[in-house]
C-alpha positions as CSV (number, residue, x, y, z in Angstrom):
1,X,-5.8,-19.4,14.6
2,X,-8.2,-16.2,14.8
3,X,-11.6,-16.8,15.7
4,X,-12.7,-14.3,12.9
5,X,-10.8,-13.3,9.9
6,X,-13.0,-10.5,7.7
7,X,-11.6,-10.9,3.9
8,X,-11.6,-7.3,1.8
9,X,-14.6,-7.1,-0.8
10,X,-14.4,-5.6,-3.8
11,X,-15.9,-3.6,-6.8
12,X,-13.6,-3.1,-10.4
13,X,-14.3,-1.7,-13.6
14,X,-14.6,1.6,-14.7
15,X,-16.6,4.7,-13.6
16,X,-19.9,2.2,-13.8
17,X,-18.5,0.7,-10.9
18,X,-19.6,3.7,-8.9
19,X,-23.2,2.9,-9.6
20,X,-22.9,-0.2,-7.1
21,X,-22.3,2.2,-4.3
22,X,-26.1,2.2,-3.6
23,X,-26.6,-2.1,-3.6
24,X,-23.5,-1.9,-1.2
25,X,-24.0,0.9,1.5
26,X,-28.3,0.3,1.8
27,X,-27.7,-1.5,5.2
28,X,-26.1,0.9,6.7
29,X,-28.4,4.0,5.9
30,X,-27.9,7.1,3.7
31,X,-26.1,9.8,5.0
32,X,-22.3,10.2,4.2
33,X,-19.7,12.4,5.2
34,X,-16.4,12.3,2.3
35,X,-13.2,12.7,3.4
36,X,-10.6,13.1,0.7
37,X,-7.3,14.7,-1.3
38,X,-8.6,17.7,-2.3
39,X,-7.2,17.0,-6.2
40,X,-8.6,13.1,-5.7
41,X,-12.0,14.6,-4.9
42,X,-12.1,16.8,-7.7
43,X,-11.7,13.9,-10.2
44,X,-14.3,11.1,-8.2
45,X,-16.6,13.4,-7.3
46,X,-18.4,14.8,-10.4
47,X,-18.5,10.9,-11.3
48,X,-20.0,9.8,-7.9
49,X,-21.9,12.7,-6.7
50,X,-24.9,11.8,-9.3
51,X,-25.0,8.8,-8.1
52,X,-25.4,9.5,-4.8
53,X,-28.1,12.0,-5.9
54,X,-29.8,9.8,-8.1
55,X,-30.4,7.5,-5.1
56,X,-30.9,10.3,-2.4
57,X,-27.6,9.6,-0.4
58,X,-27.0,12.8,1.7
59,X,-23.4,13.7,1.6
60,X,-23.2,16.2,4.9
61,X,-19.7,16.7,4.8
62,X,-16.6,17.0,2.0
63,X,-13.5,17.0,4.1
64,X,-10.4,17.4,3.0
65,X,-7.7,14.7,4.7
66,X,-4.8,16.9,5.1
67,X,-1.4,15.7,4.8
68,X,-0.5,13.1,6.9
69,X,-2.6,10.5,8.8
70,X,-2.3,11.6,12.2
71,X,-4.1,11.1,15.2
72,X,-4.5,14.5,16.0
73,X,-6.3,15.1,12.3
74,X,-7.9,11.8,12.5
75,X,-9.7,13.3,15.9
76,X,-10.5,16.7,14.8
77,X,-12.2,15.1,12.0
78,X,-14.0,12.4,14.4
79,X,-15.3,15.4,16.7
80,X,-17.4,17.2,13.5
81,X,-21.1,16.9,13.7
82,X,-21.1,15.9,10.7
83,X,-18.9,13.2,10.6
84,X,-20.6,11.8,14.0
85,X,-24.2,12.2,12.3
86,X,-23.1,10.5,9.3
87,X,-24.2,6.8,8.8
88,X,-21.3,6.0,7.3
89,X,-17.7,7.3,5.7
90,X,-16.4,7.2,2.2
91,X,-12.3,7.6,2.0
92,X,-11.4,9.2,-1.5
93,X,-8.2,9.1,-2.5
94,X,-4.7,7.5,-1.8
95,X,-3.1,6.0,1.4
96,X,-2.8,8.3,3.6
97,X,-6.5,9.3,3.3
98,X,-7.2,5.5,3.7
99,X,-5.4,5.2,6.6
100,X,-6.5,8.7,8.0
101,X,-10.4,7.2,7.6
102,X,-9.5,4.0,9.0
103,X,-8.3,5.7,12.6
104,X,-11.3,7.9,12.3
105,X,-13.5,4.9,12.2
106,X,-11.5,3.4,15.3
107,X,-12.2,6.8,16.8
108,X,-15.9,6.6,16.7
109,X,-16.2,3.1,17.9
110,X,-15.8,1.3,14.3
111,X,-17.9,3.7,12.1
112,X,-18.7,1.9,8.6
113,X,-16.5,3.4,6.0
114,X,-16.0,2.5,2.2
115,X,-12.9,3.2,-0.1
116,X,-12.6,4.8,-3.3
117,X,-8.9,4.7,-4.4
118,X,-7.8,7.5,-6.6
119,X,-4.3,6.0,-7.2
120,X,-2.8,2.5,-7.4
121,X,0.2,2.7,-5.1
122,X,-0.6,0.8,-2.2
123,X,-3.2,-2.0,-0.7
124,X,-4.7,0.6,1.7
125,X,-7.8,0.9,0.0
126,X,-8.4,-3.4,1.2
127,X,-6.5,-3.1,3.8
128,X,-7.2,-3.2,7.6
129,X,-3.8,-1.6,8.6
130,X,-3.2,2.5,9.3
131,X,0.4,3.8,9.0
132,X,-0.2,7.0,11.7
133,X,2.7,9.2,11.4
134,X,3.3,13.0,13.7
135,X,1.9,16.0,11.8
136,X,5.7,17.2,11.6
137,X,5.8,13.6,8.9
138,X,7.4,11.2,11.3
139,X,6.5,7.7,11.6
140,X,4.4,7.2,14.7
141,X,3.3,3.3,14.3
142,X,0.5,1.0,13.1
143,X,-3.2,1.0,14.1
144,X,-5.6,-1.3,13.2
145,X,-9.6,-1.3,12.6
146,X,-11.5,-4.4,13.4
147,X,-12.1,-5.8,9.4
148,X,-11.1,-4.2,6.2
149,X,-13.0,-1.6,4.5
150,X,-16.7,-2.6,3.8
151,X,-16.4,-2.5,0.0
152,X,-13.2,-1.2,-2.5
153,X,-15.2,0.6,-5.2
154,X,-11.7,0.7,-7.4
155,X,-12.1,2.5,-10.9
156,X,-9.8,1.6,-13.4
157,X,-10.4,5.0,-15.7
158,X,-9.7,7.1,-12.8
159,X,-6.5,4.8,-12.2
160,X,-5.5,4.6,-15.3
161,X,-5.7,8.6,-15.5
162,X,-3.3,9.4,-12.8
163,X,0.4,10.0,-12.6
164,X,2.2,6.5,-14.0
165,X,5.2,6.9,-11.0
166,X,2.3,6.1,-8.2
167,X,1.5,2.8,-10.0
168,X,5.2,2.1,-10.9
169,X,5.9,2.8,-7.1
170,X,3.3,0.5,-5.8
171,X,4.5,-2.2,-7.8
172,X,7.8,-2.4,-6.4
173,X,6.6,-2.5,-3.1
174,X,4.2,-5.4,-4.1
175,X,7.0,-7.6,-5.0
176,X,8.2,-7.3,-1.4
177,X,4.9,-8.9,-0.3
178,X,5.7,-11.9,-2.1
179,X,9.4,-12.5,-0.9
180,X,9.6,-10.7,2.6
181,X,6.4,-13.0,3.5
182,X,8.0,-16.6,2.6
183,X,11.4,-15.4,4.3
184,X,10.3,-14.3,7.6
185,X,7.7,-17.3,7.6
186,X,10.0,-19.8,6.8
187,X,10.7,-22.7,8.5
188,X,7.7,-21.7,10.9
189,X,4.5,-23.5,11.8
190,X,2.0,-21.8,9.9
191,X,-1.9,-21.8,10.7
192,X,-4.8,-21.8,8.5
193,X,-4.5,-18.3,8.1
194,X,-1.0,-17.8,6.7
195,X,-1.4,-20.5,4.9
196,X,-3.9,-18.9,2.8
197,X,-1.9,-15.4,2.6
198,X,1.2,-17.7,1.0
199,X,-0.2,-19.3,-1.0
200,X,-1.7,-15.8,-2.6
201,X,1.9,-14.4,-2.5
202,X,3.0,-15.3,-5.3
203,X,0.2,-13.1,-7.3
204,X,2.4,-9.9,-5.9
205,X,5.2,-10.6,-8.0
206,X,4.1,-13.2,-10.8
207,X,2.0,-11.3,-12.8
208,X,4.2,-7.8,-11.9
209,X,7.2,-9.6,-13.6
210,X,5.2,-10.4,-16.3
211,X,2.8,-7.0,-17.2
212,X,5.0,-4.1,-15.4
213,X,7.0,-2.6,-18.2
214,X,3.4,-2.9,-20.3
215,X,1.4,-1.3,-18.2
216,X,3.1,1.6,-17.2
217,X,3.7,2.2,-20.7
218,X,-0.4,2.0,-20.8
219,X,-0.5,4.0,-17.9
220,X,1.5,7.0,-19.3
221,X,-1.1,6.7,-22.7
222,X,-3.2,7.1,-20.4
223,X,-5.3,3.7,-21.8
224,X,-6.7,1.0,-20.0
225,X,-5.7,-2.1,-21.1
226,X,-5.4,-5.5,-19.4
227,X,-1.5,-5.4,-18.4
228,X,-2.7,-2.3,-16.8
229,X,-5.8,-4.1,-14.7
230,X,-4.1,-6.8,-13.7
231,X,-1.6,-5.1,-12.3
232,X,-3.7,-2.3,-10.3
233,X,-5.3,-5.7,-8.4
234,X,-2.0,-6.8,-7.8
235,X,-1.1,-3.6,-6.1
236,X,-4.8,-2.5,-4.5
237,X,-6.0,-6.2,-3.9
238,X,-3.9,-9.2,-4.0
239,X,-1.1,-7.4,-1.1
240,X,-4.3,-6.9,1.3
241,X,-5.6,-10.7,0.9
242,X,-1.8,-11.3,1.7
243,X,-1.2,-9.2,4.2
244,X,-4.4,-9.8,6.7
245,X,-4.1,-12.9,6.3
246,X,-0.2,-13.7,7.6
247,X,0.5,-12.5,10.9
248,X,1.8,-8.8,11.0
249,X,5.5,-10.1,12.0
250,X,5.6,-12.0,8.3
251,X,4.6,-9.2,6.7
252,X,8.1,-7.5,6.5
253,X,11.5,-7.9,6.5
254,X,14.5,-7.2,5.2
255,X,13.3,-5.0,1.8
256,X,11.5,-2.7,4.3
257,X,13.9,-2.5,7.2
258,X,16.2,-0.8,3.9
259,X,13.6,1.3,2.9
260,X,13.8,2.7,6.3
261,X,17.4,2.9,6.5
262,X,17.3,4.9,2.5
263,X,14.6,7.2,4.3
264,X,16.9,8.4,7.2
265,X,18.5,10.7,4.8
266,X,15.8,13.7,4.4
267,X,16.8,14.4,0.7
268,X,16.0,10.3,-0.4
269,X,12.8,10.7,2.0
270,X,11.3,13.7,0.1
271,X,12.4,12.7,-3.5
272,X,11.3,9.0,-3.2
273,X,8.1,7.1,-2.8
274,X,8.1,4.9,-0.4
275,X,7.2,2.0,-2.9
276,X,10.6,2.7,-5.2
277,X,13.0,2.5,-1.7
278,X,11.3,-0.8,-0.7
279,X,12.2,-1.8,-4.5
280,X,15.7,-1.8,-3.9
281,X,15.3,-3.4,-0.4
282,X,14.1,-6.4,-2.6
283,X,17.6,-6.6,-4.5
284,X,19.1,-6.5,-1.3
285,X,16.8,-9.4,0.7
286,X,17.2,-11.4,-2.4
287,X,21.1,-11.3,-2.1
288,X,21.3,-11.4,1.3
289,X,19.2,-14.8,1.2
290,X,21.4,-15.7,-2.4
291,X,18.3,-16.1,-4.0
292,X,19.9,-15.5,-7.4
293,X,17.8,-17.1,-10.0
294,X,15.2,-14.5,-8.8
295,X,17.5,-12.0,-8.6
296,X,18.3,-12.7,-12.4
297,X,14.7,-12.7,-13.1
298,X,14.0,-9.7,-12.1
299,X,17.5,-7.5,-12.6
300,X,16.4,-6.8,-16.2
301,X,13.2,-5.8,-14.9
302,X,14.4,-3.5,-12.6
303,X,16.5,-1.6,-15.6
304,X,13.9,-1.5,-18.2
305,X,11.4,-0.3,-16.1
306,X,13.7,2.2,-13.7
307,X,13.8,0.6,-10.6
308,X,16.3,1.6,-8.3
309,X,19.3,-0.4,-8.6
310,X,22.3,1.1,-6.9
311,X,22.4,4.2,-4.3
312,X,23.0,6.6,-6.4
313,X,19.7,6.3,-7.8
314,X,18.2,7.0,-4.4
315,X,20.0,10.1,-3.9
316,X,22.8,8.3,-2.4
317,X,26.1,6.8,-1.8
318,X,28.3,4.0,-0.8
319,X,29.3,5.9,2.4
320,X,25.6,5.7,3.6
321,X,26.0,2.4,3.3
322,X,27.3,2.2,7.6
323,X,23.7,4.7,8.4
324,X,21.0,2.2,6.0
325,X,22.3,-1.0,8.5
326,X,22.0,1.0,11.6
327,X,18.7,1.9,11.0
328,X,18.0,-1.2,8.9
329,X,19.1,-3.8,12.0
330,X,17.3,-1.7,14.9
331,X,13.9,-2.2,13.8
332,X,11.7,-5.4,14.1
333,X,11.4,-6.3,10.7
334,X,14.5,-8.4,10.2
335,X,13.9,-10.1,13.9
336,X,11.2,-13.0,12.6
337,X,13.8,-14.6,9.7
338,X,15.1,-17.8,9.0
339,X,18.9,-17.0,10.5
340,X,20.2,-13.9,12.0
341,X,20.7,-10.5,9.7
342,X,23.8,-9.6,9.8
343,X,25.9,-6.3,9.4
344,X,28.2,-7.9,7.0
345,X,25.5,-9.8,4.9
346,X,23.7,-6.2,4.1
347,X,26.6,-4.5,3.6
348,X,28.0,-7.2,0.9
349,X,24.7,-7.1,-0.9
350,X,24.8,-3.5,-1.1
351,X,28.2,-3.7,-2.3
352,X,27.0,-6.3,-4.9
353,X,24.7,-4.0,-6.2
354,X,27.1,-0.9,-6.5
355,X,29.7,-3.4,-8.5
356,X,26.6,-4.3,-11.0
């Protein structure tokens, strides 16, 4: 069991939730430096800048993430005066800039930082985890600050004003949380902690499955609405309860390892978001295990709300079937399961699919 276990803290609403900012980052002092997407800054900004005025927050520094989170950004950003004079960070936008501030603050020996998520497509805002990739886009591994970001300012309006296929995305990698979690922890001795992130898991999928097609229909109006809300805390929230508090080897598993496999072709890796390959990696864990009154639950889903069902929808084919298992069965994700993955049992699910 872990001697300390730091839960993420939150702010939601609209843009009043930006006035909180203050009550929130008063211990810590009152100079900022902002690191952000240059379009995510241009929407939060005009909002949050008079607050920060208001209550004579210096910001010394806008900085622009750029592109990937990378430890080589993440330390030319750590070495600016600003940055090291700053009492604290703010991280404005989506996951990568999260994740770029997070190994920034593990840089300068666990500088406070606060999120401001301009897109609901992944937990990273809650989160204590960094994907770090090369600059040249290629996954380098997973770092990890000592406790999740001090507060999750999340505003709905800004959320709700964004592209709908970032929320539709991070919904379908949600769902993993909840099945990839039980599978690879099954059968297991399970502390306090994991406990906890189970019995949360089922918030990643339940209310998905029943406010998905809703809300992204609210999302494309461009209207707030509660399908809407509940499911950007299912995407920004709930997974990061779930995910900090299982141990990292639960937290993936076959829906991912397929994702990865999808991504090895270069065309499916630039046309997809992650969330939508990890979406059909769910179809696939959920036949491989022949978890098929969840499969039926969710198959209709899936087509009314465009989730990937067969390759071809992913840019591919069944002949890329033999390159998805190579890559799928060589990383760790499938080796903490209930019964060895098989070549056969992936390819058969696959195959299932295609038939459908």
């Amino acid at each position: 069991m872990r001697e300390t276990h730091r839960l993420p803290s939150y702010s939601f609403g609209g843009h009043e939730v930006y006035d909180k900012v203050p009550e929130f980052t008063a211990p810590y002092g009152n100079k900022v430096a902002i690191i952000g997407g240059v379009t995510a800054l241009s929407v939060a900004m005009p909002i949050l800048r008079p607050v920060l005025d208001k209550e004579g927050i210096e910001i010394l520094a806008e900085i622009p993430g750029g592109g990937e989170c990378s430890y080589e950004r993440a330390r030319e950003i750590a070495s600016m005066d600003e940055v090291k004079q700053a009492d604290f960070m703010f991280a404005v936008g989506g996951g990568k800039v999260m994740d770029l501030v997070k190994v920034v603050a593990i840089e300068l020996e666990d500088k406070p930082f606060f999120t401001f998520p301009t897109i609901a497509a992944t937990c990273a805002a809650s989160s204590e985890a960094a994907a770090v990739y090369t600059p040249d886009h290629v996954f380098f591994g997973m770092a990890f600050v000592k406790h999740p970001p001090l507060h999750n300012f999340i505003n709905a309006q800004i959320l709700v004003e964004a592209p709908e296929r970032y929320l539709w995305a991070g919904m379908g990698d949600t769902i993993a949380k909840r099945y990839e979690t039980e599978f690879s922890s099954r059968n297991r001795e399970k502390t306090y902690n994991s406990q906890l992130g189970l019995m949360v898991a089922p918030m990643c999928a339940e209310p998905i499955l029943k406010y998905a097609v809703q809300a992204i229909a609210d999302n494309k109006a461009k209207k707030r609405s509660l399908a809407f809300d509940e499911m950007v805390m299912s995407v920004v929230f709930t997974t990061a309860i779930v995910s900090g508090s299982l141990r990292e080897d639960y937290n993936s598993n076959v829906a991912h390892a397929t994702c990865y496999g999808c991504a090895t072709n270069p065309e499916t890796e630039h046309k997809h978001l992650h969330g939508e390959l990890v979406s059909y990696g769910v179809l696939v864990l959920l036949l491989v295990d022949q978890q098929m009154d969840e499969f039926n639950r969710w198959y209709p889903v899936y087509k009314e709300i465009g989730w990937p069902r067969k390759l071809e929808h992913l840019h591919l084919t069944k002949d890329y079937i033999p390159n998805i298992i190579d890559k799928a069965l060589s990383v760790n994700d499938v080796v903490v399961s209930p019964y060895e993955i098989t070549r056969d049992m992936m390819e058969q699910a696959m195959l299932k699919l295609e038939s459908m």
